[in-house]
DOVOKOL-662049 format. One record per residue: z, x, y of N, C-alpha, C, CB in turn. Coordinates in steps of 0.05 Angstrom, whole numbers, plus 32768, in hexadecimal, padded with zeros to 4 digits. Atoms other than C-alpha are relative to their C-alpha. Glycine has a CB too. Layout:
<rs>
nc3_nc1_nc2_cac3_cac1_cac2_cc3_cc1_cc2_cbc3_cbc1_cbc2
Z_X_Y_Z_X_Y_Z_X_Y_Z_X_Y;
...
</rs>
This chain:
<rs>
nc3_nc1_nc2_cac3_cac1_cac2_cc3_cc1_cc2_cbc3_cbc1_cbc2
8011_8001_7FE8_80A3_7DA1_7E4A_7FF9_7FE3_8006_7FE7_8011_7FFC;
8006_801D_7FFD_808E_7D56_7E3D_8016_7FF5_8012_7FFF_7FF1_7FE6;
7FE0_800C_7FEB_80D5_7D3D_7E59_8005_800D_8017_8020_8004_7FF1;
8000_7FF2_7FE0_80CF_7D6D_7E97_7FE2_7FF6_800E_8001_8028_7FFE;
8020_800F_7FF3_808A_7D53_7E9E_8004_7FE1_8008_7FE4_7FFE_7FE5;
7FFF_801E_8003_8099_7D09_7E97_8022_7FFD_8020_8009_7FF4_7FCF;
7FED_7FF9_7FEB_80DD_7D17_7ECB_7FE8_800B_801B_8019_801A_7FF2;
8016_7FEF_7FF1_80AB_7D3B_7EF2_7FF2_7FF1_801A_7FE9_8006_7FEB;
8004_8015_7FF7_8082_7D00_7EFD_8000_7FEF_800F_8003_7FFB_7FF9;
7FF4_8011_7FF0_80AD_7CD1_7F0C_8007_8006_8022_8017_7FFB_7FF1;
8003_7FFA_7FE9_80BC_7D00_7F48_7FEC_7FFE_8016_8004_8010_7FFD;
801E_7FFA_7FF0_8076_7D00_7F5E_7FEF_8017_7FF9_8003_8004_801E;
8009_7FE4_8005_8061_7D42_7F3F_7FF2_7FF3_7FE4_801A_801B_7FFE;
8016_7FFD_8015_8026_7D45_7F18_8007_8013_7FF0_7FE5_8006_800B;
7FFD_7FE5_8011_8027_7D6F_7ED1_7FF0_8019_8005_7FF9_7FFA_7FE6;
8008_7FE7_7FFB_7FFB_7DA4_7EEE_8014_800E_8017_7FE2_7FFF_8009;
7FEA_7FF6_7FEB_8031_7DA6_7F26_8012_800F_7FFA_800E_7FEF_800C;
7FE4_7FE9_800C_8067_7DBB_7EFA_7FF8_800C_7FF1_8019_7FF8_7FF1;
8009_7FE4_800B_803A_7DE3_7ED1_7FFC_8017_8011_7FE6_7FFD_7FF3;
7FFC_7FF1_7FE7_8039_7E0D_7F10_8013_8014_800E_7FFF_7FF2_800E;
7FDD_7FFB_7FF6_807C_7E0C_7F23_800A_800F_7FF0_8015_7FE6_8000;
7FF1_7FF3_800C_8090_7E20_7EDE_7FF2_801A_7FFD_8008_7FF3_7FE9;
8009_7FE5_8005_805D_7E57_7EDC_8002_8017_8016_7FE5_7FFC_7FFA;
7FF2_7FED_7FDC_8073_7E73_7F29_801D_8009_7FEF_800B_7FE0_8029;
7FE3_7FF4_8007_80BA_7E78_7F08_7FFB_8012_7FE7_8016_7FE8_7FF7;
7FFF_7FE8_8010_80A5_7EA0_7ECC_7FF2_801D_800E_7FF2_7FF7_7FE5;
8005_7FE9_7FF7_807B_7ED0_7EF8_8011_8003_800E_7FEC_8006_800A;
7FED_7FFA_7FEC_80B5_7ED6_7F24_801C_8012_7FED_8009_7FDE_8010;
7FE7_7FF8_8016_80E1_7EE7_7EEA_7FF4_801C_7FFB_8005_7FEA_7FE0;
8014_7FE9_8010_80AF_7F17_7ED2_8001_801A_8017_7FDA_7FF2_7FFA;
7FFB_7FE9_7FEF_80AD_7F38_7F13_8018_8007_8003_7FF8_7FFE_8017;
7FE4_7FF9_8003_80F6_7F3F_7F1C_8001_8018_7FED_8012_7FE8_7FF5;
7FFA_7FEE_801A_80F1_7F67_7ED3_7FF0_8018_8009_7FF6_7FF3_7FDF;
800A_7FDD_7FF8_80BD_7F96_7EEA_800D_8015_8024_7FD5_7FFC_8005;
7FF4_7FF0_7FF1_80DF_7F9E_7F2B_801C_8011_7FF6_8003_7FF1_8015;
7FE7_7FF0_8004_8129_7FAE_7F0E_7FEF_8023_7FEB_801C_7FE5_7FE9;
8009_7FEB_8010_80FE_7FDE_7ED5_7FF6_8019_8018_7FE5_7FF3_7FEB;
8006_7FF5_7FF8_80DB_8002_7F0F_800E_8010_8015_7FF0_7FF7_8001;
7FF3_7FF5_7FF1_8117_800D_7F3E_8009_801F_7FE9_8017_7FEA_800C;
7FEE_7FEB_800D_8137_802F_7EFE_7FF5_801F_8002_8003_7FF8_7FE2;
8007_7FEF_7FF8_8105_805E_7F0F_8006_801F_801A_7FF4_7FF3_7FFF;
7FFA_7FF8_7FE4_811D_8073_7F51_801C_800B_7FFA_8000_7FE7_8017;
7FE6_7FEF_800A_814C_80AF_7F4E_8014_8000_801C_7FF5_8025_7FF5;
7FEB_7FFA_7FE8_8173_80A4_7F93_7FEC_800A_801E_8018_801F_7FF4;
800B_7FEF_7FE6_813C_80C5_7FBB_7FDE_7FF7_7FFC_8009_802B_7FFE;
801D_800B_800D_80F5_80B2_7F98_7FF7_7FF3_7FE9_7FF2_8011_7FFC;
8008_800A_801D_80D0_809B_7F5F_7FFB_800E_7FF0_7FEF_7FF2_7FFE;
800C_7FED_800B_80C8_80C4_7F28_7FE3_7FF7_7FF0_8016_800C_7FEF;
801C_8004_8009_807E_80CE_7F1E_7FFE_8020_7FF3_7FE7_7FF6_801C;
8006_7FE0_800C_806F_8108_7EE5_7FE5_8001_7FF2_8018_800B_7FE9;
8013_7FF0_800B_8032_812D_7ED6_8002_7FF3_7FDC_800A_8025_8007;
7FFA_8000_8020_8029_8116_7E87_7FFC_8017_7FF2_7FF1_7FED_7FF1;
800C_7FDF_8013_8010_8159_7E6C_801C_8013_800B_7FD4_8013_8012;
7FEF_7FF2_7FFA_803F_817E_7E90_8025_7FFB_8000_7FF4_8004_8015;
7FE7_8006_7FFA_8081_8159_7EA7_8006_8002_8016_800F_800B_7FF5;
8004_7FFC_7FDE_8079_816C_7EF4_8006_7FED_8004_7FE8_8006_8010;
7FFB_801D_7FE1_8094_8139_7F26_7FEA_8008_8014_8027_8001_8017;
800A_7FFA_7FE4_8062_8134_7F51_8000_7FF9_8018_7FF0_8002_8001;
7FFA_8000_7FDD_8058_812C_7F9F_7FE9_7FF1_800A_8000_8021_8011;
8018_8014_7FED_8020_80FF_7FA7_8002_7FE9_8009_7FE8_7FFA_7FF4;
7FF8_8017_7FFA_8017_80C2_7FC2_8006_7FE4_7FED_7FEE_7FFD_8010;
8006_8015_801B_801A_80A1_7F7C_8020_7FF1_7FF9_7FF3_8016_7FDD;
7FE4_800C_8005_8067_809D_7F77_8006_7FF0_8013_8015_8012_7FFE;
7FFB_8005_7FE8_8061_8080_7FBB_7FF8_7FE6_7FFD_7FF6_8011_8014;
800F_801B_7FFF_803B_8044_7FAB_8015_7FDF_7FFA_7FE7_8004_7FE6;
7FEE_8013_8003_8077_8010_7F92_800A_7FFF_8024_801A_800A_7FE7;
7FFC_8012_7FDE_807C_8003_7FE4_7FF6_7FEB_7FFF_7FF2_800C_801C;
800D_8018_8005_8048_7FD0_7FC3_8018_7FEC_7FFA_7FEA_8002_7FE9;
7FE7_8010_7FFC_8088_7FA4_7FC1_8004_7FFA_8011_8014_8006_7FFC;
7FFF_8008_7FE2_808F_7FA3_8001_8024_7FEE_7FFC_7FDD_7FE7_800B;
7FEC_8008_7FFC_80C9_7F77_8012_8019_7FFC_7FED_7FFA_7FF0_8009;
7FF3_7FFE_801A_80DD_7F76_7FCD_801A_801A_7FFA_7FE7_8005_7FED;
7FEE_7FEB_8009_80FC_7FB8_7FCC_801A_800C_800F_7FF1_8014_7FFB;
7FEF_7FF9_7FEF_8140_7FCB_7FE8_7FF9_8015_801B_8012_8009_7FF0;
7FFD_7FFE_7FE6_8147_7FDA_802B_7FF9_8024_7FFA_8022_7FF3_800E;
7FFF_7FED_800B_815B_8027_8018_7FE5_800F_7FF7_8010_7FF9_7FEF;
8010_7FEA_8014_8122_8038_7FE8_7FE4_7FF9_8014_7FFE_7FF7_7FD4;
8011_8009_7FF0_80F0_8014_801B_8000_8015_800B_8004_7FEA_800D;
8008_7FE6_7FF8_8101_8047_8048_7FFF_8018_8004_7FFE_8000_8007;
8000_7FEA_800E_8106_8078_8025_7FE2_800B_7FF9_800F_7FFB_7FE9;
801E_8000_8004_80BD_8072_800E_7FF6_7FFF_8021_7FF6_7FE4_7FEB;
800E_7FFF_7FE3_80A5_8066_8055_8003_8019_8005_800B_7FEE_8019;
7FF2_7FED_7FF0_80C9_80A6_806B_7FE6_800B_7FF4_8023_800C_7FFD;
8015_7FF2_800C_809E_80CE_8031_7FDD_7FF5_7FFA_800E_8004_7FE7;
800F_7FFF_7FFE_8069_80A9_803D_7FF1_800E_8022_7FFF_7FEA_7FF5;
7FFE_7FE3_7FE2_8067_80CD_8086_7FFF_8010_8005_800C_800A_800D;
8007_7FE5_8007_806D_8108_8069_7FEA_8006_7FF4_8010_800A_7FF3;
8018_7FFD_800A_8029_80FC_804D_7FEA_8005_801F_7FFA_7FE3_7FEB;
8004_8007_7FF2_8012_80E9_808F_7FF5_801C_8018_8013_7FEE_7FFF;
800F_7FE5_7FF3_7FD6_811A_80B0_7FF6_7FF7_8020_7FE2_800A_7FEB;
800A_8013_7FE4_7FB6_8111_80F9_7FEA_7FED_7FF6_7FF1_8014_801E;
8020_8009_8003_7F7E_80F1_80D3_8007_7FDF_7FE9_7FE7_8023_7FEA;
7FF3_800F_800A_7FA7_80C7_80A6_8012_8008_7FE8_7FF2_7FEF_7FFE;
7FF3_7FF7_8016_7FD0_80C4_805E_7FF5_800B_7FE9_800E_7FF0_7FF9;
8009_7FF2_800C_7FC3_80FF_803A_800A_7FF7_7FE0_8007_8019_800C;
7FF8_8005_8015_7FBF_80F9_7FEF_8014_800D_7FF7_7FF1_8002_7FF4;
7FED_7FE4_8010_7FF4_813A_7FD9_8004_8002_8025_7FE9_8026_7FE4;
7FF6_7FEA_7FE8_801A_814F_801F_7FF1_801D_8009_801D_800A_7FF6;
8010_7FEC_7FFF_7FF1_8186_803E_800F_801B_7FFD_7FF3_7FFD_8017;
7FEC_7FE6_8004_8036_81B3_803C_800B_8001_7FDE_8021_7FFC_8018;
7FF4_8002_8018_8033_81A6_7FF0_7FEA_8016_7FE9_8002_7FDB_7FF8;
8010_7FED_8008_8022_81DD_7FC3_7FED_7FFF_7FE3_8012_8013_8001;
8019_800C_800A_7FF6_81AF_7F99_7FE1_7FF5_8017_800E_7FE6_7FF2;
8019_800F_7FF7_7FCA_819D_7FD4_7FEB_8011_7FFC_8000_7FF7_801D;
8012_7FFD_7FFC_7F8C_81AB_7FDF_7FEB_7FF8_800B_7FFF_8003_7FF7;
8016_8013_7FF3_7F52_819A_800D_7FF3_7FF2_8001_7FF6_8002_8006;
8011_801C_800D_7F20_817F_7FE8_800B_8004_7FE0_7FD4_8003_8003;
7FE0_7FFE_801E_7F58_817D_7FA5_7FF3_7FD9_7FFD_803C_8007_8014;
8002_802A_8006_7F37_812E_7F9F_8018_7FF8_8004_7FF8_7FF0_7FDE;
7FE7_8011_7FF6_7F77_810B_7F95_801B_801D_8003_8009_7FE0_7FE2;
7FEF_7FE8_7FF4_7F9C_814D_7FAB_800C_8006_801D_7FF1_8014_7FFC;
7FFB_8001_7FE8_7F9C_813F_7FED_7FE7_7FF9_8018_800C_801A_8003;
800F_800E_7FE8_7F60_8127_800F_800A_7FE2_800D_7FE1_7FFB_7FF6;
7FF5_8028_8000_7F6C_80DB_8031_7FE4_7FF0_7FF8_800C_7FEF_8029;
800D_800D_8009_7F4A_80A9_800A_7FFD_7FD9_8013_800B_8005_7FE2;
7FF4_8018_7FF3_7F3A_8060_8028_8011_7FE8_7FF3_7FED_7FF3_800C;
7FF3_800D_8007_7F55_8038_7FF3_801F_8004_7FFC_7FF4_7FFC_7FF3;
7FE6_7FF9_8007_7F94_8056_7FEE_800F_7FFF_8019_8002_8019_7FF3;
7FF1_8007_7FE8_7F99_8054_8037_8006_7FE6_8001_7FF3_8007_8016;
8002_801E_8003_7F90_800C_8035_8014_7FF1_7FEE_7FE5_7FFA_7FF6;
7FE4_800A_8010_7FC8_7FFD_8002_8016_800E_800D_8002_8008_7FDE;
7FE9_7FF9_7FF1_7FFE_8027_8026_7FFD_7FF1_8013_8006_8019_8008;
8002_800B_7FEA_7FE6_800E_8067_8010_7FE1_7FF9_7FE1_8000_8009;
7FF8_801E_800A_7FF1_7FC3_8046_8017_7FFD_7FF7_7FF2_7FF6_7FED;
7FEB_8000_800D_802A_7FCF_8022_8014_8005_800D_7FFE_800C_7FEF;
7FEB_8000_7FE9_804F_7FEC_805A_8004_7FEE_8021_7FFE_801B_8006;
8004_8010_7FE4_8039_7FBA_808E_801A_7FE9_7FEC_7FD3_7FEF_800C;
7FED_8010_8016_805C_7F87_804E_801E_8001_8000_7FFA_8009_7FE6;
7FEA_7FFC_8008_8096_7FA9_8049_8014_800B_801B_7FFC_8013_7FE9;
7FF4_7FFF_7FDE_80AB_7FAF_8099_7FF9_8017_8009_8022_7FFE_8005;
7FF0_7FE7_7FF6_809F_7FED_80A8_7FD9_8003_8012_8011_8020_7FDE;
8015_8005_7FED_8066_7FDA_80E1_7FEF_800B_8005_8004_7FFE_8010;
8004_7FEA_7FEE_8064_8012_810A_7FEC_8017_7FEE_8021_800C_8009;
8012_7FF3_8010_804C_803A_80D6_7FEA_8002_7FF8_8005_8000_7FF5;
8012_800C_8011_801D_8014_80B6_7FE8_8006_801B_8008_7FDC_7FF5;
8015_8004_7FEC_7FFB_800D_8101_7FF4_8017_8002_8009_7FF7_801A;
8006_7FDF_8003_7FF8_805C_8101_7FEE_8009_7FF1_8014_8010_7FF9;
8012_7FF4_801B_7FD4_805D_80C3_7FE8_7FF4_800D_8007_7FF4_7FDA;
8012_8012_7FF6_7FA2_8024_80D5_7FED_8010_8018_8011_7FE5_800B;
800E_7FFD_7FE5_7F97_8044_811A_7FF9_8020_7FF6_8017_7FFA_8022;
8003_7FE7_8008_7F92_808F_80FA_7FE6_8000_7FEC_801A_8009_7FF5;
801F_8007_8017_7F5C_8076_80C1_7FE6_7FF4_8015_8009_7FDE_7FE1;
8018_800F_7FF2_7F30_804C_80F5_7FF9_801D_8013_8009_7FDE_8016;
800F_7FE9_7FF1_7F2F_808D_8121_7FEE_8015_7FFA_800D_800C_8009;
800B_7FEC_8013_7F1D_80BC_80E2_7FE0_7FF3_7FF9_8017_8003_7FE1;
801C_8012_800E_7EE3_808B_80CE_7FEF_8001_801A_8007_7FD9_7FF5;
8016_7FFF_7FE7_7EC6_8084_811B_7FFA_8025_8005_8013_7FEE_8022;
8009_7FE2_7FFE_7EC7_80D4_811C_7FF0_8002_7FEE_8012_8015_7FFD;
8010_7FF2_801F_7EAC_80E9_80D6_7FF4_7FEC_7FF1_8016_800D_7FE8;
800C_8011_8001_7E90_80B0_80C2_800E_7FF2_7FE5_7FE4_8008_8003;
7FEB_8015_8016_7EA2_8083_807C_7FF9_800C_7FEA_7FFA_7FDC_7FFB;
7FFA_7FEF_8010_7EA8_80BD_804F_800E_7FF3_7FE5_8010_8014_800E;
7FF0_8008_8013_7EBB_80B4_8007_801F_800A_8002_7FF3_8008_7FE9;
7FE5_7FF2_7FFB_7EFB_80E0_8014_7FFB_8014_801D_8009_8014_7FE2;
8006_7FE6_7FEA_7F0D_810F_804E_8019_800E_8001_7FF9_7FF6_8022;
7FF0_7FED_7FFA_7F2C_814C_805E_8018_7FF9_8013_7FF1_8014_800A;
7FEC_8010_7FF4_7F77_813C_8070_800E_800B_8015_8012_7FF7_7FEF;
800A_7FEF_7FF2_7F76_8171_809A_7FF3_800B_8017_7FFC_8003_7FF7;
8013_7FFA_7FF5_7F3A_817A_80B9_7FF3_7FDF_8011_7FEE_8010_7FE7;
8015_801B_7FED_7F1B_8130_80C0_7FE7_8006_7FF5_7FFD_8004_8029;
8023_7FF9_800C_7ED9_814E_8097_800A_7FE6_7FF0_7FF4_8026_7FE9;
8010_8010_8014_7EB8_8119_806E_7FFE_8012_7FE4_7FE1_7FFA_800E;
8000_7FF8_801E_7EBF_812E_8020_7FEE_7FEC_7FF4_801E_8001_7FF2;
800D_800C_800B_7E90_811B_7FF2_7FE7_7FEA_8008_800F_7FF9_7FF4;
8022_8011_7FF8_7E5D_80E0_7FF3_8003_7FF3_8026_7FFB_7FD6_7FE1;
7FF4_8002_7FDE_7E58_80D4_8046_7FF6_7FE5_8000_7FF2_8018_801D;
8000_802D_7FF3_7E47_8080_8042_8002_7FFD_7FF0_7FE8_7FE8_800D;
7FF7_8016_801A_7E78_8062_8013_800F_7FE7_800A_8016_800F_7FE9;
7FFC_8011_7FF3_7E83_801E_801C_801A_7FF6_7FFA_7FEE_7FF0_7FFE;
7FE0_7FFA_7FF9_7ED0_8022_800C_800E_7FFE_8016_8006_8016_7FFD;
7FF8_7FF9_7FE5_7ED4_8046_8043_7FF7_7FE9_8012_7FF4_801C_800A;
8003_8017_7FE2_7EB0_801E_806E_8011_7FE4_8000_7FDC_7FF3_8003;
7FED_8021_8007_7ED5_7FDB_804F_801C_8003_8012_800D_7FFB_7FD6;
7FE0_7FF7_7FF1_7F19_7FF8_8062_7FFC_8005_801B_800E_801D_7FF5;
7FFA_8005_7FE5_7F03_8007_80A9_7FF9_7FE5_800D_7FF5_8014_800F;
8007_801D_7FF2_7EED_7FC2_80B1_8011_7FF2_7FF9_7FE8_7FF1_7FFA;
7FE1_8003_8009_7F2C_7FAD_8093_8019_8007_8012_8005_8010_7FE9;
7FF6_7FFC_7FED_7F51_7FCD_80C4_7FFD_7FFF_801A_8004_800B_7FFD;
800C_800D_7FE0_7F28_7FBF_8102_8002_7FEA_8007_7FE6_7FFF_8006;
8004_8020_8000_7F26_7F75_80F5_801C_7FFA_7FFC_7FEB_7FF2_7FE8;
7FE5_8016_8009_7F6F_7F69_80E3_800A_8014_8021_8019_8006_7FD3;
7FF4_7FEF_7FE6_7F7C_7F9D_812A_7FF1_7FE7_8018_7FF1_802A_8003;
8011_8017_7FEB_7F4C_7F6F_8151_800F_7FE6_7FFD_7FDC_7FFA_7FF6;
7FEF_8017_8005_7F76_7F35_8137_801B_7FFF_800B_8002_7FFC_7FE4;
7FE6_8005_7FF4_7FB4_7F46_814B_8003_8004_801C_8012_800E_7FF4;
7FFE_8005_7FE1_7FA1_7F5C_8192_7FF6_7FE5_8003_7FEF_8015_8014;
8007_8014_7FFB_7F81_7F17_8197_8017_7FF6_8003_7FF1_7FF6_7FF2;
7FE8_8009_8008_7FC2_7EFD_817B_800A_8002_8017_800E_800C_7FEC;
7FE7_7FF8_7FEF_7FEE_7F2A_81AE_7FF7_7FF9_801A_800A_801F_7FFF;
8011_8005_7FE5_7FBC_7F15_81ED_8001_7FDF_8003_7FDD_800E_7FFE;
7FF5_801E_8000_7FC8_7ECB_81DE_8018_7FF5_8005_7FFD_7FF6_7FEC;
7FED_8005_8004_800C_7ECC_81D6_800C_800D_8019_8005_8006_7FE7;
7FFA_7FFC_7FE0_800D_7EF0_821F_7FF7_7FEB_800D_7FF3_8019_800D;
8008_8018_7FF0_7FEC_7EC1_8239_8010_7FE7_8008_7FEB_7FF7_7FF3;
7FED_8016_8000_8015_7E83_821D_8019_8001_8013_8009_7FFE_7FE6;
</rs>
């Protein structure tokens, strides 16, 4: 490391510079390893996510979550996941368990109500990973559920009822999270008419 430091240097690069550099390339390596490990997961069509007590594949939104890659992940399995994340996808927003799934349940907690943090990582993860349109659907489907029923710990995915504690500040975070980054981009798109 001394002789890459002292080379380093001479370039103009400070030793915290290439302590940096070399530590970006080992997390980069590192990710690579958990991405190839996590595709191996992926049977052609999903991720296998199983029940540990049982062995069940299940249908929630949990196998769904490696969209957190976003651009990272082939084209294919991208949208592949988008597709089934769609199929989660209620008038109110993304249901935890598919409401045509014969694990859901209404108020099933993570069975199928929509939660805001979970909206808030798909939402993000699929804005990340191109798939826009979608993402905007969610965004604009959660801010409508929250101005109706108010900032519910969970809600009926379904219905639009408020589940559980009715002022959690989750909820409310995530619709200000999505109001403020929506208010930003019409600013954005109203400027950029203008120009």
């Amino acid at each position: 490391m001394l002789q890459r430091g002292e080379a380093a240097q001479e370039r103009g690069l400070g030793i915290r510079q290439v302590q940096v550099a070399v530590a970006a390339r080992q997390w980069k390596a590192t990710a690579g390893e958990i991405r190839t490990a996590m595709l191996r997961l992926w049977d052609g069509s999903r991720f296998l996510a199983r029940n540990a007590e049982t062995g069940e594949i299940g249908t929630s939104t949990l196998d769904l979550m490696p969209i957190a890659v976003g651009a990272g992940l082939p084209g294919q399995v991208s949208d592949t996941l988008a597709g089934r994340i769609a199929a989660h996808l209620t008038a109110h927003g993304p249901a935890t368990e598919p409401t045509n799934s014969a694990q859901y349940a209404s108020d099933g907690y993570w069975r199928g109500p929509i939660w805001a943090p979970s909206t808030v990582l798909i939402e993000d993860c699929l804005r990340r990973a191109g798939h826009v349109t979608l993402a905007d659907e969610i965004s604009q489907r959660f801010r409508v559920l929250c101005e109706k029923s108010g900032f519910a710990e969970n809600f009926d995915a379904e219905t639009g009822t408020g589940l559980r504690d009715r002022a959690y500040t989750w909820t409310a975070a995530s619709y200000l999270i999505f109001a403020a980054v929506r208010c930003r981009r019409a600013h954005a798109l109203r400027r950029a008419l203008v120009s």
